[in-house]
C-alpha positions as YAML, in Angstrom:
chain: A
units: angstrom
residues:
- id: 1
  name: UNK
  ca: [21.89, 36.66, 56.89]
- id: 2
  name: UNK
  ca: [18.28, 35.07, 55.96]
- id: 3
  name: UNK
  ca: [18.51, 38.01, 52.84]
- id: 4
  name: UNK
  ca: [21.32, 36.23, 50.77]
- id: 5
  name: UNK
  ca: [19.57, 32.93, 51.29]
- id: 6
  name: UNK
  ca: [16.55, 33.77, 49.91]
- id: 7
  name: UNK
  ca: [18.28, 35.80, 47.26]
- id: 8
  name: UNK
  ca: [20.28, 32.37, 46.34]
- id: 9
  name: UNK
  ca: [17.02, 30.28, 45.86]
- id: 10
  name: UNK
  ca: [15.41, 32.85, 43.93]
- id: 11
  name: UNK
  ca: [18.33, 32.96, 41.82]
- id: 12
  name: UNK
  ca: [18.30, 29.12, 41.97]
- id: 13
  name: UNK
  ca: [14.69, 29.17, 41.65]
- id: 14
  name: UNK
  ca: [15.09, 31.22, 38.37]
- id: 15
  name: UNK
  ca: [17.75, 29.16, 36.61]
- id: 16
  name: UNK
  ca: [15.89, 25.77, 37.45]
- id: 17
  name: UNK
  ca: [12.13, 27.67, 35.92]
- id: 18
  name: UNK
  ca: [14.66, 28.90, 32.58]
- id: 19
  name: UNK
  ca: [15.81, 25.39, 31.91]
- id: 20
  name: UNK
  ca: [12.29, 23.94, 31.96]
- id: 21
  name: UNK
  ca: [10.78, 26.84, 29.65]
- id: 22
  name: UNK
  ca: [14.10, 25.94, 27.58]
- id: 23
  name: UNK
  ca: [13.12, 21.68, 26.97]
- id: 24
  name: UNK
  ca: [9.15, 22.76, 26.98]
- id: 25
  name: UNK
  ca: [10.46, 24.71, 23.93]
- id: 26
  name: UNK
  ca: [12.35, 22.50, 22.36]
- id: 27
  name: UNK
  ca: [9.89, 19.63, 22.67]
- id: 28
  name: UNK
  ca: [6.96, 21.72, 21.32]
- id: 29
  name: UNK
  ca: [9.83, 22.07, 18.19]
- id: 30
  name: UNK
  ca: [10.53, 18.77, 17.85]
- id: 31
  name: UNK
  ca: [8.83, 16.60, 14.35]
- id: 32
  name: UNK
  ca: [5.88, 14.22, 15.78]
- id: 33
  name: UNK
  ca: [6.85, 11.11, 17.21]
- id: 34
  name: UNK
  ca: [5.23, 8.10, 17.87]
- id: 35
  name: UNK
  ca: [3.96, 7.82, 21.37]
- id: 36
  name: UNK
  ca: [5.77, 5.90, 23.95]
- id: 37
  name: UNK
  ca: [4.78, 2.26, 23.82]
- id: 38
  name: UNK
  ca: [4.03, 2.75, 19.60]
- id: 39
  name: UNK
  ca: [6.25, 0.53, 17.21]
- id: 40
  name: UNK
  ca: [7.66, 3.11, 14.65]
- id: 41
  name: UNK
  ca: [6.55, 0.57, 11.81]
- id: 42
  name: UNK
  ca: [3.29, 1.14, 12.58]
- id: 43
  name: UNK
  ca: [3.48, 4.61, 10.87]
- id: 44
  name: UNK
  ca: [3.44, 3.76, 7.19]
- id: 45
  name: UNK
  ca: [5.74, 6.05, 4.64]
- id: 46
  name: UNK
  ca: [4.33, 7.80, 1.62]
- id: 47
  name: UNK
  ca: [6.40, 7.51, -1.27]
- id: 48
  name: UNK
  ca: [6.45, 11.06, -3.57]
- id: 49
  name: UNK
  ca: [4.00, 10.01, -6.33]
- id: 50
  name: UNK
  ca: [7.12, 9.48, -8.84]
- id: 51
  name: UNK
  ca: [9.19, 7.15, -6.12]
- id: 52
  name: UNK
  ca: [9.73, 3.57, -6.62]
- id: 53
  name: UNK
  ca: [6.48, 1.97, -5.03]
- id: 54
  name: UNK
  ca: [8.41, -1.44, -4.32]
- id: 55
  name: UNK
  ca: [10.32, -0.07, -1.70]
- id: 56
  name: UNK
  ca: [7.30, 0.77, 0.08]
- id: 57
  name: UNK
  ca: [5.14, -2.78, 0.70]
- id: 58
  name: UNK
  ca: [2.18, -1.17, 2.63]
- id: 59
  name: UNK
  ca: [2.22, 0.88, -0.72]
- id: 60
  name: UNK
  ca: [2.07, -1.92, -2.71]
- id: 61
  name: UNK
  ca: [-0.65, -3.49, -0.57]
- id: 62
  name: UNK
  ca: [-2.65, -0.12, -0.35]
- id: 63
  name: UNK
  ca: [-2.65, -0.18, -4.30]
- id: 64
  name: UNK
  ca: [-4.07, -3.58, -4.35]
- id: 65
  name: UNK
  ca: [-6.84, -2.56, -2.00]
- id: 66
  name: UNK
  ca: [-7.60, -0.13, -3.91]
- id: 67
  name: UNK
  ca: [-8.00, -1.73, -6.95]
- id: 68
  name: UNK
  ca: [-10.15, -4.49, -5.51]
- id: 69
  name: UNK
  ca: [-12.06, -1.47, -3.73]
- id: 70
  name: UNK
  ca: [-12.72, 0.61, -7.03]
- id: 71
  name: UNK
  ca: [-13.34, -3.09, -8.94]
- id: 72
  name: UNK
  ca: [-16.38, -3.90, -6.21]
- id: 73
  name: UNK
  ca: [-17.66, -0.37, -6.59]
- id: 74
  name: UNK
  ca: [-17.73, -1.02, -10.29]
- id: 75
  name: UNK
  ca: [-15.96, 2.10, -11.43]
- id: 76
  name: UNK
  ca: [-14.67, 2.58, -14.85]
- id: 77
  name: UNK
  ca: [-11.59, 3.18, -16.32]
- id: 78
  name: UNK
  ca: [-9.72, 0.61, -14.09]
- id: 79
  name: UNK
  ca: [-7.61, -1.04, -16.68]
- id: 80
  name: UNK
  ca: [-6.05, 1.95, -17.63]
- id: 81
  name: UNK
  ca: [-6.09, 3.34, -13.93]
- id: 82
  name: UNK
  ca: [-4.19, 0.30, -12.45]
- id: 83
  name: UNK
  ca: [-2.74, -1.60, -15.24]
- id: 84
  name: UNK
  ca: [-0.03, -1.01, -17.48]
- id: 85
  name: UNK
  ca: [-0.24, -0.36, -21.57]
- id: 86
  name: UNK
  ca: [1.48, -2.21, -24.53]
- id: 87
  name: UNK
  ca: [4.38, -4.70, -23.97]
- id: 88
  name: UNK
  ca: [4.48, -4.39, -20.10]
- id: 89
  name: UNK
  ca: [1.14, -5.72, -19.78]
- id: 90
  name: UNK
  ca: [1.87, -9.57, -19.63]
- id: 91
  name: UNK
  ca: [-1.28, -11.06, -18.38]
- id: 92
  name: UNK
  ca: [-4.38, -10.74, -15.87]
- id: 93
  name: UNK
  ca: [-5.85, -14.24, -15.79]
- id: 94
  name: UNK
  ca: [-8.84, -15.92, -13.62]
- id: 95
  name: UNK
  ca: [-9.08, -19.49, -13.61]
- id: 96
  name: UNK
  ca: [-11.66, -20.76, -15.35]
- id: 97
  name: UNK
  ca: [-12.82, -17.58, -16.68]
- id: 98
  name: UNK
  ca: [-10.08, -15.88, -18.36]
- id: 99
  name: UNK
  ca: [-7.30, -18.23, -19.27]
- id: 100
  name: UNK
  ca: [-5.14, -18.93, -22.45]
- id: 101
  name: UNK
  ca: [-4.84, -15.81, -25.11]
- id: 102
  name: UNK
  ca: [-7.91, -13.99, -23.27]
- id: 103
  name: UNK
  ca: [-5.59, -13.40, -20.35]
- id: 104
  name: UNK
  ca: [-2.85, -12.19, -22.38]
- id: 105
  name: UNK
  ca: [-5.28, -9.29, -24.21]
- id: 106
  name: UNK
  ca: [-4.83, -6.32, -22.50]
- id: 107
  name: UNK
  ca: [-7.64, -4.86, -25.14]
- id: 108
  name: UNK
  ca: [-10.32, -6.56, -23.26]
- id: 109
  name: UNK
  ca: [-9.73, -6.42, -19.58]
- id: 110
  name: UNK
  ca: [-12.01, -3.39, -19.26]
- id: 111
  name: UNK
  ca: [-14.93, -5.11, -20.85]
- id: 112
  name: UNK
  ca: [-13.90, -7.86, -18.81]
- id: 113
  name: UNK
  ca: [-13.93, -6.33, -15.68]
- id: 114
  name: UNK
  ca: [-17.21, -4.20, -16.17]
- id: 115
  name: UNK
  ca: [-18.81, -7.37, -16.84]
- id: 116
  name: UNK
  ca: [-17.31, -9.35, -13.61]
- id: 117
  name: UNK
  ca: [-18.98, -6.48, -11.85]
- id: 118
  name: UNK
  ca: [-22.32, -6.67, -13.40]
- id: 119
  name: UNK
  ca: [-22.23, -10.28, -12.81]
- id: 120
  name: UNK
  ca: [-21.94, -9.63, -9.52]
- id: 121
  name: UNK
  ca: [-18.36, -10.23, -8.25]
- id: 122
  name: UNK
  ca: [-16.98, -9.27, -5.48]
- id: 123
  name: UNK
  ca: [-13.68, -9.35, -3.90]
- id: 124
  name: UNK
  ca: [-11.95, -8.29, -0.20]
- id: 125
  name: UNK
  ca: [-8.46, -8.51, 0.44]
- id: 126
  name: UNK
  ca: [-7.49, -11.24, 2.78]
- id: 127
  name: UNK
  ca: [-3.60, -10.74, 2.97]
- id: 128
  name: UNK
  ca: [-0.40, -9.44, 0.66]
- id: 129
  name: UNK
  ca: [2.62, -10.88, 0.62]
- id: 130
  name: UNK
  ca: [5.26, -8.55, -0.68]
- id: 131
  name: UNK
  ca: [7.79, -11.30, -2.40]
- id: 132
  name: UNK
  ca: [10.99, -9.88, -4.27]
- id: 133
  name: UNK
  ca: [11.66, -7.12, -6.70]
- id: 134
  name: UNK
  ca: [13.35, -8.12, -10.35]
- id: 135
  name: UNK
  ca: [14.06, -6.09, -13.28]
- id: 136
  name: UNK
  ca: [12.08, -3.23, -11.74]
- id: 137
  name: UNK
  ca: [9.23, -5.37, -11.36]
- id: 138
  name: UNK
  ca: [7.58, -6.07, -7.73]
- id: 139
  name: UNK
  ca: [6.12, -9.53, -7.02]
- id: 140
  name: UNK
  ca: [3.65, -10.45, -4.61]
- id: 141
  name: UNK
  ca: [1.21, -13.09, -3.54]
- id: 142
  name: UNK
  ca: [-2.13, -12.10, -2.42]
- id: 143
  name: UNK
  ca: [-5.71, -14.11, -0.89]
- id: 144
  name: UNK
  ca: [-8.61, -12.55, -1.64]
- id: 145
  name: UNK
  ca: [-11.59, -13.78, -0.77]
- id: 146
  name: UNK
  ca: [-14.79, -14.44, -3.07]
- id: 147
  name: UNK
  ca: [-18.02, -15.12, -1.17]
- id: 148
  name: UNK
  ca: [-16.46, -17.26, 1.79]
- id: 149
  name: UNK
  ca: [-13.80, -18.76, -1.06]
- id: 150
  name: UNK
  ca: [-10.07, -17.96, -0.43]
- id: 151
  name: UNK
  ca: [-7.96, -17.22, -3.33]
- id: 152
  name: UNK
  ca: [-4.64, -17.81, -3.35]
- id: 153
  name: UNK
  ca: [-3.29, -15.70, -6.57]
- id: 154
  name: UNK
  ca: [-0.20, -13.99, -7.24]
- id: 155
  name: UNK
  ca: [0.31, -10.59, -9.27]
- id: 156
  name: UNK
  ca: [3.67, -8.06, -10.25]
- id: 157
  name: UNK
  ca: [3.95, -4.53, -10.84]
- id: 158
  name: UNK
  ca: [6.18, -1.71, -13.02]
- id: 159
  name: UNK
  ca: [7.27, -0.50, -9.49]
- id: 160
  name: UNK
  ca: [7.91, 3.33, -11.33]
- id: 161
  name: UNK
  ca: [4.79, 3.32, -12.86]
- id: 162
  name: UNK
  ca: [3.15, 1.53, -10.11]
- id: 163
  name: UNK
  ca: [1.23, -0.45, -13.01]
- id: 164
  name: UNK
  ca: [0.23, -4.41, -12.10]
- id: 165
  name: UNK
  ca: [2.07, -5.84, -15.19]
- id: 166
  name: UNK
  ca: [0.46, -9.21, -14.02]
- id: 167
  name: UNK
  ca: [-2.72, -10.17, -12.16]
- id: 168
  name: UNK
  ca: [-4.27, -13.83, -11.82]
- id: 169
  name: UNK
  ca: [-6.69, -14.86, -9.36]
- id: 170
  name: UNK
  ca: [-5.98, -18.78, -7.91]
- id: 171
  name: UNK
  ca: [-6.99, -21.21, -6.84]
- id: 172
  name: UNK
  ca: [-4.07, -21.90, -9.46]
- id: 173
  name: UNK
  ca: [-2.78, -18.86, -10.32]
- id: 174
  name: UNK
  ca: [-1.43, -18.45, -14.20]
- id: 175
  name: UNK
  ca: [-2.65, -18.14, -17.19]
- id: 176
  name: UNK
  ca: [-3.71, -21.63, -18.13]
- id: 177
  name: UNK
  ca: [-2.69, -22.37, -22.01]
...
């Protein structure tokens, strides 16, 4: 009698070991997940490099940083690396440096921020506040801070080109006329 017995919990034994090989399987398949505890908004999507950036706000803040980034590390180029060309350009303006028509000349904001640099500006990115999208334009509000100075300013962007269309550093941000 004892022979069946043990023959049913092998059998039992068996099945049980199958089903675990079975989920160990299909975990090990599975797409990474967050681990337990993690929010899932802490894992930030990456747009394809053609998608609409303002549907992605941590994009839209990672492009500022990296403007402000490549502006303190004086590299060149960064008008036409982060701002847009001809008629969608409508103004980068810092009060009381570059207000009235000078903020409305896309022609000299790479002069203009070459010089900043040499003159020794530098910038960090407090916070970014993602506001509302229009016309295929995104809108934000950002602080930045200038050597212990907070900055309230404000800024938009072609979100398909993901171009800033508009830039202007506060403490009143706009182009002054």
């Amino acid at each position: 009698m004892r022979v069946p017995v043990a023959r049913s919990r092998i059998v039992a034994l068996a099945i049980v070991l199958g089903v675990l090989i079975v989920l160990c399987l299909a975990l090990l398949a599975r797409p990474e997940t967050p681990p337990l505890g993690a929010s899932a908004t802490q894992k930030i999507p990456t747009p394809p490099a053609s998608a609409d950036i303002c549907a992605y706000p941590e994009q839209v803040r990672a492009l500022i940083t990296e403007f402000i980034d490549a502006y303190d590390q004086g590299e060149t180029g960064l008008a036409d690396r982060f701002f847009a060309t001809g008629p969608a350009f409508q103004w980068y303006s810092e009060q009381p440096l570059r207000e009235g028509s000078p903020a409305y000349d896309r022609s000299t904001l790479e002069a203009y921020l070459r010089q900043r640099h040499a003159d020794g500006d530098r910038l960090t990115v407090v916070s970014v506040q993602f506001n509302s999208v229009s016309s295929g334009h995104g809108n934000f509000g950002f602080v930045l801070d200038r050597a212990g100075t907070q900055l309230p300013s404000k800024g938009a962007l072609d979100c398909a080109s993901h171009k800033f269309i508009v830039w202007s550093i506060g403490p009143n941000a706009g182009p002054v006329p």
